[in-house]
N, C-alpha and C positions, 0 to 999 in steps of 0.2 A: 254251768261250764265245766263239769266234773269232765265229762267227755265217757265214761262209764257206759258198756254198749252191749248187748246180748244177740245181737243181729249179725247173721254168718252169712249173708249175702246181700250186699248192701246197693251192690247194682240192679239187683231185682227190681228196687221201689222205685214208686209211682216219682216224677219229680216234685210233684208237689209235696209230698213226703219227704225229699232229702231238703230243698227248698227250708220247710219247717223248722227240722231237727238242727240246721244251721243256725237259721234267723233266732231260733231262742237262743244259742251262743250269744249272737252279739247285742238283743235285750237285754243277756244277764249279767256279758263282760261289764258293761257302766253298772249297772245294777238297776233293777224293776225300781225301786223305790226313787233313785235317782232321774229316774226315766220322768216319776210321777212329779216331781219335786217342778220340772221343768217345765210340763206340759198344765198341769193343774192350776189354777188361778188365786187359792184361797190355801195355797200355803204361806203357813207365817215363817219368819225371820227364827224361829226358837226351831226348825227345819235341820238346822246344826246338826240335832243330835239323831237326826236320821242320818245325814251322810258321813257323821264319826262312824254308825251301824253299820254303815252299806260298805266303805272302802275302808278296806284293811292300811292298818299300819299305823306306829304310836302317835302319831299327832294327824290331826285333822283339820286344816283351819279353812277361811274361806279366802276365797279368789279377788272376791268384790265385797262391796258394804254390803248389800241381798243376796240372802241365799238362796233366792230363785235366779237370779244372776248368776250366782257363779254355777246352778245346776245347767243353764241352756249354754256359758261356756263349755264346760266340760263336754256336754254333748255336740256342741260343735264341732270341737275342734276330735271328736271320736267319728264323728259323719265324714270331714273333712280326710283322715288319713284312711279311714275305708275305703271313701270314693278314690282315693291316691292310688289305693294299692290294687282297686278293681281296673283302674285305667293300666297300670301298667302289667298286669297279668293280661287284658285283654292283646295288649301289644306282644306280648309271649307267644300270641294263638291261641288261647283261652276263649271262648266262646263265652255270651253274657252273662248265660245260667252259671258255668263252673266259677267262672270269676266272682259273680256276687256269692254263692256259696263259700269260697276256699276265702275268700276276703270276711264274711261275716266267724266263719272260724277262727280265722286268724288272729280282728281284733277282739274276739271274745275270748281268745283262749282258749277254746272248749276242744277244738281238729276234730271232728267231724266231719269226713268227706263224703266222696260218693264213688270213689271204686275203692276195690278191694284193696288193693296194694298203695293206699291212702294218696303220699305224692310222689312214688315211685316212678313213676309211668310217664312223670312230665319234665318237660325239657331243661338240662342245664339252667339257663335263663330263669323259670317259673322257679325251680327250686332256691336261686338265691332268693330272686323276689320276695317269695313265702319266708326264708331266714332272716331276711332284713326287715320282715313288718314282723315277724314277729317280736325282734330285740325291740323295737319301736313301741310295739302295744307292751314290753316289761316295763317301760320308763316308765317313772312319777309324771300323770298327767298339768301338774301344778309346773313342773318344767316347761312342757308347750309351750302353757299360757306366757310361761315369761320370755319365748323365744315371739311370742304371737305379739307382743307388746314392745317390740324389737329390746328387751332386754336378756340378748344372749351370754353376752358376760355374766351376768348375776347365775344364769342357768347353767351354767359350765362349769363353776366355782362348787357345784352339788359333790361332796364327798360318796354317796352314793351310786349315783350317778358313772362316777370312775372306779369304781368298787366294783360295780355291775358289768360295767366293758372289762377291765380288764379278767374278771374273772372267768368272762364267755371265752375273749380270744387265749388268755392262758388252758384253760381246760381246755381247747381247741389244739392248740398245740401238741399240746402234752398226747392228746389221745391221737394224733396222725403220725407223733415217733411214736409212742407204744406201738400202732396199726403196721406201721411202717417195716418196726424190728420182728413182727410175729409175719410179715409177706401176705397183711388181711387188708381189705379195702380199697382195693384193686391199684391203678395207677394214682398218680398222689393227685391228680386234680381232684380225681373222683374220693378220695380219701380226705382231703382238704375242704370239699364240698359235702359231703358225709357227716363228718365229725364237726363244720360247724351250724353244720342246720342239725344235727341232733341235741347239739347240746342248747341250741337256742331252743328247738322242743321242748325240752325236759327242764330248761331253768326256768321257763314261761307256764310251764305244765299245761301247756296248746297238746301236746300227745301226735301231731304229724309224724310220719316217719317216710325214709327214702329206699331204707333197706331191714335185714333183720339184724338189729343191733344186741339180741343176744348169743351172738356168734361171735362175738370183737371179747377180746381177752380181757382178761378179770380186773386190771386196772382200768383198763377204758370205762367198764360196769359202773365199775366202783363211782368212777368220778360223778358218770349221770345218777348215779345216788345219791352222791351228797348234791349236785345243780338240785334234785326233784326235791329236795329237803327245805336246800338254803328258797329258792325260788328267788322271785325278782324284786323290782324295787315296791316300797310302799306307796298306794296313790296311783296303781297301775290295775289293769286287769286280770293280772294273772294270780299265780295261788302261791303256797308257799309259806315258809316262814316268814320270808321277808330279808331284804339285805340291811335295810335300816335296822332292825333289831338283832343282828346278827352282829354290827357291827357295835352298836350300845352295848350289847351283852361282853363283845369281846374289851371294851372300854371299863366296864362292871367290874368285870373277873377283873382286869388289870389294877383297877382303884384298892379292890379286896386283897390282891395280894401285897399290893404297894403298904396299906395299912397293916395288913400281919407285923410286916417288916417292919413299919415306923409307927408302931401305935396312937402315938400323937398327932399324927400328919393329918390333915384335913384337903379328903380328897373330891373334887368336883370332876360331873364327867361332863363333857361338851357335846353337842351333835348338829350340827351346821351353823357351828355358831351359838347355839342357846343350852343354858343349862337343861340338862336332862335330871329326872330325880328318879328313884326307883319305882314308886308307882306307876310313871309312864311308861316306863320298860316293861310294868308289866301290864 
């Protein structure tokens, strides 16, 4: 799902060829291993410590008592928001093929398209579509489940969670007055629509684009450097550092300086609730 491409004509290929290059995005957004964990018969319960390997971010736990259980949740409920986002791109005007493509990139992460100007080319409508599955596919998939279990309070209460919106729509912001003050990014719908599918791009590291974004002025850059850094949440398909460990880390630094200051103090850091310790951080 790197998304990493040497190919300068990409409308050239065969479709079965673009077809491919897609569908591996979204085998490897869940991850191969994960994939195996769920379809395979004679995995055991001690299965854990592949999907701590497989999905990033400092804890890992399980869904259900079996951990082949919670692998065929996980992949449900990733089939489930694919076929969401295939249905309502088809409603765009997307035709079957682009929609299972621009969808299998989507929840992999990976953007991978099939013309040149990636999702330039397609309508108002498709472009938010594609922005809104992608902030979708950044969530902790362990959210879902607790939304799929109708316990949406419990999933709303995620400190990360709120960490991750608001840091899309403030960056969002922020870069349509920069775009604004510099007279780049045409009218503000198209500038408002721009700036928040890029940065959902780049905070997901899916790699779609609308436009050529290194043309927008050096704070707007900036910002999509540190989204491509920080990346999205832990327990999601996308890449990154992660917001969960960004936010520990800034809990860490805080505890560390609090103790310079009071030698004696005994400092704990918290992260949704449960003591974190420094190994886990790292």
């Amino acid at each position: 799902t790197t998304g990493a491409s040497i190919l300068t004509d990409v409308e050239a290929m065969s479709k079965g060829l673009q077809f491919w290059r897609s569908f591996t995005h979204w085998i490897g957004g869940m991850g191969v291993l994960v994939f195996i964990m769920a379809v395979v018969p004679t995995i055991s319960d001690r299965s854990i410590h592949i999907l701590r390997a497989e999905v990033p971010g400092p804890t890992v736990g399980k869904l259900v008592p079996r951990m082949k259980d919670t692998a065929k949740i996980l992949y449900m409920l990733y089939v489930v928001l694919t076929l969401a986002e295939m249905l309502l791109l088809l409603l765009g005007g997307m035709n079957l093929f682009e929609s299972a493509v621009h969808a299998f990139g989507t929840a992999g992460t990976g953007g991978f398209g099939i013309k040149a100007d990636s999702i330039g080319g397609y309508s108002p409508y498709l472009q938010w579509v594609i922005t809104i599955f992608m902030i979708i596919f950044g969530v902790n998939f362990n959210l879902f489940y607790l939304m799929w279990i109708k316990r949406a309070k419990a999933a709303l209460k995620s400190t990360e969670l709120w960490v991750y919106l608001v840091l899309w729509v403030g960056s969002s912001f922020i870069i349509v007055l920069n775009l604004a003050s510099h007279g780049a990014g045409g009218s503000m719908s198209d500038a408002v629509r721009g700036a928040a599918f890029q940065t959902a791009s780049i905070m997901t590291t899916t790699g779609y684009a609308t436009l050529d974004f290194t043309l927008w002025p050096n704070l707007s850059q900036g910002i999509l450097l540190m989204l491509m850094c920080i990346g999205s949440c832990a327990g999601s398909t996308a890449g990154g550092l992660k917001i969960a460990r960004v936010i520990l880390l800034g809990k860490m630094i805080r505890r560390e300086i609090r103790h310079m200051l009071h030698p004696r103090s005994v400092g704990v850091v918290k992260f949704e609730g449960k003591r974190v310790d420094d190994q886990t951080l790292r």
